[in-house]
C-alpha positions as CSV (number, residue, x, y, z in Angstrom):
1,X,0.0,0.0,0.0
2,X,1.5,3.3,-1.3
3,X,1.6,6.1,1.4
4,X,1.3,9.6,0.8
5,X,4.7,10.2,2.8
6,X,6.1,8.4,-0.5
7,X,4.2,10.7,-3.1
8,X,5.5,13.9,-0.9
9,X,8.9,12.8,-0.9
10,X,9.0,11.7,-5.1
11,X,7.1,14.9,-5.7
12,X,9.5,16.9,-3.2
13,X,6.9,18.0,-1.2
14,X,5.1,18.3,2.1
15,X,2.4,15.4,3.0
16,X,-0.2,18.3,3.2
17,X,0.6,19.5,-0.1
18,X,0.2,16.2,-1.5
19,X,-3.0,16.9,0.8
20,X,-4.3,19.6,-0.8
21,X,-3.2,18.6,-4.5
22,X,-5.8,15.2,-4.5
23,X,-8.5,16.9,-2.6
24,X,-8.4,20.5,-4.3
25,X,-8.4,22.1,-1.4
26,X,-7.2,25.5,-1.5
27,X,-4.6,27.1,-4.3
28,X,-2.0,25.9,-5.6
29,X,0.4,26.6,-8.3
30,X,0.1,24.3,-11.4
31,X,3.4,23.5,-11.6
32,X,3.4,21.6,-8.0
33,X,0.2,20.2,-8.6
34,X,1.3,18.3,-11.8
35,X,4.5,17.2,-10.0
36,X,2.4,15.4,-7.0
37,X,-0.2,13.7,-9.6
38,X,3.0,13.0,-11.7
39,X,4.0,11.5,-8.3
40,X,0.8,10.0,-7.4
41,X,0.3,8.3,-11.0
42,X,3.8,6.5,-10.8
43,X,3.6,5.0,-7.4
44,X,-0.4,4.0,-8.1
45,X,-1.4,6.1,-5.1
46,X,-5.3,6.6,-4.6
47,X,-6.8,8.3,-1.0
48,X,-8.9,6.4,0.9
49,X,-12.6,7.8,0.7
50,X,-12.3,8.4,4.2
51,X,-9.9,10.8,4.4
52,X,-10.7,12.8,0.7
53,X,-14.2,13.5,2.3
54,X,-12.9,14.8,5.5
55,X,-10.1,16.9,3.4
56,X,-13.0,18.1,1.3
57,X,-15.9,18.1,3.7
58,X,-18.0,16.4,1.5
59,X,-20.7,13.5,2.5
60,X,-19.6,10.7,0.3
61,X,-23.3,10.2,-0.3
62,X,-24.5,10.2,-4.0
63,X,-28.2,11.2,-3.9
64,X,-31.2,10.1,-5.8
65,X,-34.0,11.4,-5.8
66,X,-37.4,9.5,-6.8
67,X,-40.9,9.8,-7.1
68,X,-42.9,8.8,-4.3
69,X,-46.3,7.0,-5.3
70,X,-48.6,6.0,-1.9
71,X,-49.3,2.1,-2.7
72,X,-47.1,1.7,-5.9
73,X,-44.1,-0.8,-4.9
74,X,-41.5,1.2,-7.1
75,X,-38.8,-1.4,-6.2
76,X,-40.3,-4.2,-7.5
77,X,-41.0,-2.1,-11.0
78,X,-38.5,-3.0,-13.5
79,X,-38.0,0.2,-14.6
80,X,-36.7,1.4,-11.4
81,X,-35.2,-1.3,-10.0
82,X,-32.7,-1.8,-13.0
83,X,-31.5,1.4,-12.7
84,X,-30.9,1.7,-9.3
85,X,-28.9,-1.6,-10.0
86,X,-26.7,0.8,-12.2
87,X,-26.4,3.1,-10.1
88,X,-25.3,1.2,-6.9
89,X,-23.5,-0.8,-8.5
90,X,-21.2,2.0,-10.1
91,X,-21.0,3.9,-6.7
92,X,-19.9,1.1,-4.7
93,X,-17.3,0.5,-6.9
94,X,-16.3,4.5,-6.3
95,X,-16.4,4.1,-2.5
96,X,-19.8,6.2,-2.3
97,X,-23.1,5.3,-0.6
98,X,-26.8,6.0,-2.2
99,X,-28.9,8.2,0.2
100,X,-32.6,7.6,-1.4
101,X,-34.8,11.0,-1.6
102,X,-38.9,10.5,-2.3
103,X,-40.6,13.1,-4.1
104,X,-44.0,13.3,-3.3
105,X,-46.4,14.4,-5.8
106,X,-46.9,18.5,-6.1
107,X,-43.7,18.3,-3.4
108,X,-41.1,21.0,-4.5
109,X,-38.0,19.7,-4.2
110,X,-35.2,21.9,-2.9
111,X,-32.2,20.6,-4.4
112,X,-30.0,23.3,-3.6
113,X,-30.4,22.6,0.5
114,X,-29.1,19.1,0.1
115,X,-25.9,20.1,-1.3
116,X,-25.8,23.2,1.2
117,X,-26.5,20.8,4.4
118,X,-23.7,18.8,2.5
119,X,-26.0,16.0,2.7
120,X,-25.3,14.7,-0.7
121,X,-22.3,15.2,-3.2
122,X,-24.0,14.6,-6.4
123,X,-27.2,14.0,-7.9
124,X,-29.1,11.6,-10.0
125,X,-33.1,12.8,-10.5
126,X,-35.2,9.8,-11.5
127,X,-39.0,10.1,-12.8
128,X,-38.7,13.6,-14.1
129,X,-41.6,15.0,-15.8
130,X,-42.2,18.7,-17.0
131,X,-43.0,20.8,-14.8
132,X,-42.5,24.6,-14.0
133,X,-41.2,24.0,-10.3
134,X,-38.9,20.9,-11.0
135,X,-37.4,22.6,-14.2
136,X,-36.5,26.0,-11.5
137,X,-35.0,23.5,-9.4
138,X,-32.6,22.2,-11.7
139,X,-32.2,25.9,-13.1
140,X,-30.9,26.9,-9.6
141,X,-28.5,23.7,-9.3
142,X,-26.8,24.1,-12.9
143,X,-26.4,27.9,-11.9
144,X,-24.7,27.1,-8.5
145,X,-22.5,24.3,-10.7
146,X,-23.8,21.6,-8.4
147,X,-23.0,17.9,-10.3
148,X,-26.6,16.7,-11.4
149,X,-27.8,14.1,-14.1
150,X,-31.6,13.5,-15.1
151,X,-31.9,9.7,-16.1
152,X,-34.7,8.8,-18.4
153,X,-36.4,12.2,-19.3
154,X,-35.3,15.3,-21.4
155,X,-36.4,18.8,-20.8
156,X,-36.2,20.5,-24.5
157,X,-34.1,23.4,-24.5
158,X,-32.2,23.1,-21.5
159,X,-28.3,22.4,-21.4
160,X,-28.9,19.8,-18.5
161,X,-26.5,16.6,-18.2
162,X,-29.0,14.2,-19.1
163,X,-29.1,10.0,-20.0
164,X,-31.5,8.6,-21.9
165,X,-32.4,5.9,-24.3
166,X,-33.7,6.5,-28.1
167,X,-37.0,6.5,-27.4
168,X,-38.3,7.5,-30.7
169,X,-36.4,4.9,-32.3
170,X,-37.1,2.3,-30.2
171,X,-41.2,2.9,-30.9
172,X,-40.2,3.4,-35.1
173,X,-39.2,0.3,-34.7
174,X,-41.4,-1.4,-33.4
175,X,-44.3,0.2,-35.0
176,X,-42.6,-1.2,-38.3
177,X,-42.3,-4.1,-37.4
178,X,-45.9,-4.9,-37.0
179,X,-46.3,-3.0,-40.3
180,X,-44.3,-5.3,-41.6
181,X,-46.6,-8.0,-40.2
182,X,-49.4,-6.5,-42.3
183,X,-51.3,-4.5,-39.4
184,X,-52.1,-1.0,-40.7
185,X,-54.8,-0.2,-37.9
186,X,-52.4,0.2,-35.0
187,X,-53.5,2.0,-31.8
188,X,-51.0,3.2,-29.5
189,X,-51.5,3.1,-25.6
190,X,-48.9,6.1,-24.6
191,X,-48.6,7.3,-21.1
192,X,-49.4,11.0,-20.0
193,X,-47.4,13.6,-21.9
194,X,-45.8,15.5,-19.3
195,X,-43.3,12.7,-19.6
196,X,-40.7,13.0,-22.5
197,X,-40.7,9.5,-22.9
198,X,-44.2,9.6,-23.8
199,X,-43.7,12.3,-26.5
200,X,-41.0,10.7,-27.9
201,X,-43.1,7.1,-28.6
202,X,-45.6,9.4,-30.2
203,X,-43.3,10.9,-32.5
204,X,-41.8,7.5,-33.3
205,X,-45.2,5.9,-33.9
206,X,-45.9,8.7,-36.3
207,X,-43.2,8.3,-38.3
208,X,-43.3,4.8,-38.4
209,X,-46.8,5.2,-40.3
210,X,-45.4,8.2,-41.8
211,X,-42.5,5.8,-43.6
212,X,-45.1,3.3,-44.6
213,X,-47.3,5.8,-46.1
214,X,-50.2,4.9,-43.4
215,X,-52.5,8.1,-42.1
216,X,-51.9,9.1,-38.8
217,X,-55.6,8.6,-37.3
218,X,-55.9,10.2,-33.3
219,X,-58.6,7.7,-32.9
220,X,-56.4,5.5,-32.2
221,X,-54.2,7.4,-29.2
222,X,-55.2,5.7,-25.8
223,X,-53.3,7.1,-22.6
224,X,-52.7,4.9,-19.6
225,X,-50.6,6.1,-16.7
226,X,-47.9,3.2,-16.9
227,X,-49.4,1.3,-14.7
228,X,-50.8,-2.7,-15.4
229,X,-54.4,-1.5,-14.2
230,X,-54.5,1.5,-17.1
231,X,-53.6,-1.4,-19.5
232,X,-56.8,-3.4,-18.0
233,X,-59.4,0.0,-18.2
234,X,-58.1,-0.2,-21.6
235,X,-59.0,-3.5,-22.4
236,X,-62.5,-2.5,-23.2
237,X,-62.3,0.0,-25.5
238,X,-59.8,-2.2,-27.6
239,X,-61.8,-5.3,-27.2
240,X,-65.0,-2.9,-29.1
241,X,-62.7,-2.2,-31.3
242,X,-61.0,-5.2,-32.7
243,X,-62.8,-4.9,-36.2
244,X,-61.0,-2.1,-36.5
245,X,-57.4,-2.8,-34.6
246,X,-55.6,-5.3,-35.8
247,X,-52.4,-4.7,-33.8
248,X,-51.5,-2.9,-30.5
249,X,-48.4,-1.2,-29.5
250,X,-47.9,-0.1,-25.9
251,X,-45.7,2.6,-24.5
252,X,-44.8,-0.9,-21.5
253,X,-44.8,-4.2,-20.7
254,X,-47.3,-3.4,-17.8
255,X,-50.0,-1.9,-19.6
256,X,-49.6,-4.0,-22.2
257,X,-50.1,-7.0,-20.2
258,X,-52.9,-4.8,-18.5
259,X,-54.7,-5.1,-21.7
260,X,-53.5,-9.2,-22.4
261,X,-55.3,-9.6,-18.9
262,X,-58.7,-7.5,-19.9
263,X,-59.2,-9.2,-23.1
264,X,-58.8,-12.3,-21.4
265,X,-61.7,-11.6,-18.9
266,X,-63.8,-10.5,-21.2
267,X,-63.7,-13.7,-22.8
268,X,-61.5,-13.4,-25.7
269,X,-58.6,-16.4,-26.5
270,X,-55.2,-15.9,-27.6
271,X,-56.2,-16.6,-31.1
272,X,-58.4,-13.6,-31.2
273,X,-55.9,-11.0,-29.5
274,X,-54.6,-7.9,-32.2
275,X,-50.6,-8.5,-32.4
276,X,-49.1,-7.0,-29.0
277,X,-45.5,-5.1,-28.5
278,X,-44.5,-3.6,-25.3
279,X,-41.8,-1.5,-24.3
280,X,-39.0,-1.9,-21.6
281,X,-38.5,-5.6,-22.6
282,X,-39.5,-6.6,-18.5
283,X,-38.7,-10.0,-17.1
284,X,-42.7,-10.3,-17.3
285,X,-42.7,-9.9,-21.1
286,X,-41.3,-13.3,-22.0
287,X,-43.8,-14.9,-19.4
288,X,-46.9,-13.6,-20.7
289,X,-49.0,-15.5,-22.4
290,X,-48.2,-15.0,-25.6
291,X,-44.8,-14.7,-24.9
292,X,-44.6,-10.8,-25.7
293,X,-42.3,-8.8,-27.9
294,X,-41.3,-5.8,-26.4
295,X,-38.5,-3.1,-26.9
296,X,-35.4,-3.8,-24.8
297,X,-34.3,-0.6,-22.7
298,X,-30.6,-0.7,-21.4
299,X,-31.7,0.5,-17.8
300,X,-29.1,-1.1,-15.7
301,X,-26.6,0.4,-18.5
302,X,-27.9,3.5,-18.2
303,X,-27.8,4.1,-14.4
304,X,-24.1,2.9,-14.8
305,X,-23.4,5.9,-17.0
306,X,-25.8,8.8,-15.0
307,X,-23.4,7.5,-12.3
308,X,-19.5,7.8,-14.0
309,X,-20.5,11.3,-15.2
310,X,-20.8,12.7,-11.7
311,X,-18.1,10.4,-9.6
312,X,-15.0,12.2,-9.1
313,X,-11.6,11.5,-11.3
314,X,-9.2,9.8,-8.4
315,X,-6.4,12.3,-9.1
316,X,-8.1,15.6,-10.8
317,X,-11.1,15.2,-7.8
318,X,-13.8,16.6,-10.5
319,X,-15.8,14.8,-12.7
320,X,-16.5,14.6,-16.3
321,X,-19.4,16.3,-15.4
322,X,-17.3,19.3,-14.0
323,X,-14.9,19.3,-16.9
324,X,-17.4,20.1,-19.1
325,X,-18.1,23.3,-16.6
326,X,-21.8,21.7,-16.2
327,X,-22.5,22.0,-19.9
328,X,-24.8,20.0,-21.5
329,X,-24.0,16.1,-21.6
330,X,-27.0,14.5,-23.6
331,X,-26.6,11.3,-24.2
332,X,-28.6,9.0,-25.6
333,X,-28.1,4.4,-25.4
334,X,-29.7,2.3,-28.5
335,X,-32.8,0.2,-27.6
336,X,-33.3,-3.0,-29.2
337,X,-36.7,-4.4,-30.4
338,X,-37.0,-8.3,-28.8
339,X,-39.3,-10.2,-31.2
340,X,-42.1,-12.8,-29.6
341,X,-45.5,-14.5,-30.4
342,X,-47.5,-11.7,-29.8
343,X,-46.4,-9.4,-32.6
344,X,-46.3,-12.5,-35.1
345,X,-48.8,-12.9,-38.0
346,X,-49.4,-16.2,-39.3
């Protein structure tokens, strides 16, 4: 184990200057700090998270913040619990604990006190939507040049550091595909727009019928909140419908196994369903009966990601995020359309 006595005496310095180089702690001139991380680089020398928080008074907590729904087990929902997989997983590796913040619905959330009461170091927002308050928030922490990333949402024309998957790609798609199946009368179940997911579905539904030179027909727009019992309220209006719908794409597995489950009650077999994709590609979707095609969403890959651009560089102590001097970071992971029974035409 490499001291920091060693890296002080190769860099020809004092331990506190080696102090002060790997925790940025007060000035110093460039030309010592490149001889301690010159130091610190040959001998393979990293603090221990222990000290650089007390040298830097920072929590070692990584926070993230997400919604907080009375009855709904977010945990067990894939979405959620994939990422936070990521994301711990990531910021154990970097010596850094997750302190889990619940917004509760109308709550305005004052980011800007956590960093103050140095209760957390960085951010990750989860379950975003637009909304005047939230977007002030995260106004105010990109202002004070606090390290923040919104996973899964994108608030059009802001410079936030944001990861996301192609969500209009993903529903293109898989809107072809089932095209490509033969279905032309294709209703889409979406969730509520003040989610940028959900806009981002509709715009890849369109142009999927768009490409295939198929009208656009709002008749065929239902909105479900996400959830499995939306899919099931659903249920009836498609089941009315199925002279007319011959294929049914929804913006997740859970509502679109909502719906599997309505038309089932209502007396309808397998053989008589529309063709089905989801979205999210759930451990669900390849139980359901049919086995149901969905599109695959790299969540666990994602929260890895949100997580690296805010964790601290072991030498430099900033982050990519900080490099950038809190510009905007957009990026954007491929999804990948998983082919079942359900969307199969015979």
């Amino acid at each position: 184990m490499v001291s920091r006595k060693e890296v002080a005496k190769l860099a020809g310095v004092s331990e506190a200057t080696v102090s002060r180089v790997l925790n940025a702690a007060g000035p110093i001139k460039e030309e010592t700090r490149r001889r301690v991380q010159d130091a610190a680089n040959q001998l393979g020398y990293v603090p221990s998270a222990l000290a650089r928080n007390f040298a830097r008074s920072k929590s070692g907590h990584l926070g993230v913040v997400m919604p907080y729904v009375p009855k709904a087990h977010l945990f067990s929902a894939y979405f959620f619990s994939e990422m936070l997989s990521g994301i711990g997983s990531k910021a154990r590796d970097s010596g850094l604990d997750l302190l889990l913040l619940f917004r509760k619905p109308g709550e305005k959330m004052d980011y800007s006190g956590l960093f103050r009461q140095q209760k957390i170091d960085a951010c990750i927002i989860l379950g975003a939507r637009d909304d005047h308050d939230e977007l002030e928030a995260l106004k105010r922490l990109q202002e004070e040049g606090r390290p923040f990333c919104v996973m899964n949402h994108h608030f059009a024309g802001q410079s936030f550091c944001e990861v996301d998957a192609d969500h209009v790609e993903g529903s293109r798609t898989a809107v072809s595909h089932l095209i490509e199946q033969g279905c032309k009368r294709i209703a889409f179940l979406n969730g509520p727009d003040i989610y940028s997911n959900s806009t981002e579905r509709l715009k890849g539904y369109r142009t999927a019928l768009q490409d295939a030179g198929i009208e656009y027909d709002r008749e065929l727009l239902l909105e479900g909140n996400y959830s499995r019992r939306s899919g099931l309220e659903a249920s009836a209006t498609i089941a009315g419908r199925l002279n007319d719908i011959d294929a049914v794409f929804a913006a997740n597995d859970r509502m679109a196994i909502g719906v599997m489950q309505g038309l089932r009650e209502l007396g309808l077999g397998v053989d008589q369903f529309p063709a089905f994709i989801g979205y999210d590609d759930s451990d669900v979707a390849e139980m359901a009966v049919p086995p149901l095609s969905s599109v695959r969403v790299p969540f666990y890959e994602m929260g890895v990601l949100a997580t690296s651009k805010l964790i601290p560089d072991p030498l430099e102590r900033i982050s990519a995020l900080e490099l950038t001097g809190c510009a905007s970071i957009r990026e954007l992971l491929s999804t990948e359309l998983i082919i079942r029974a359900s969307s199969i035409r015979q």
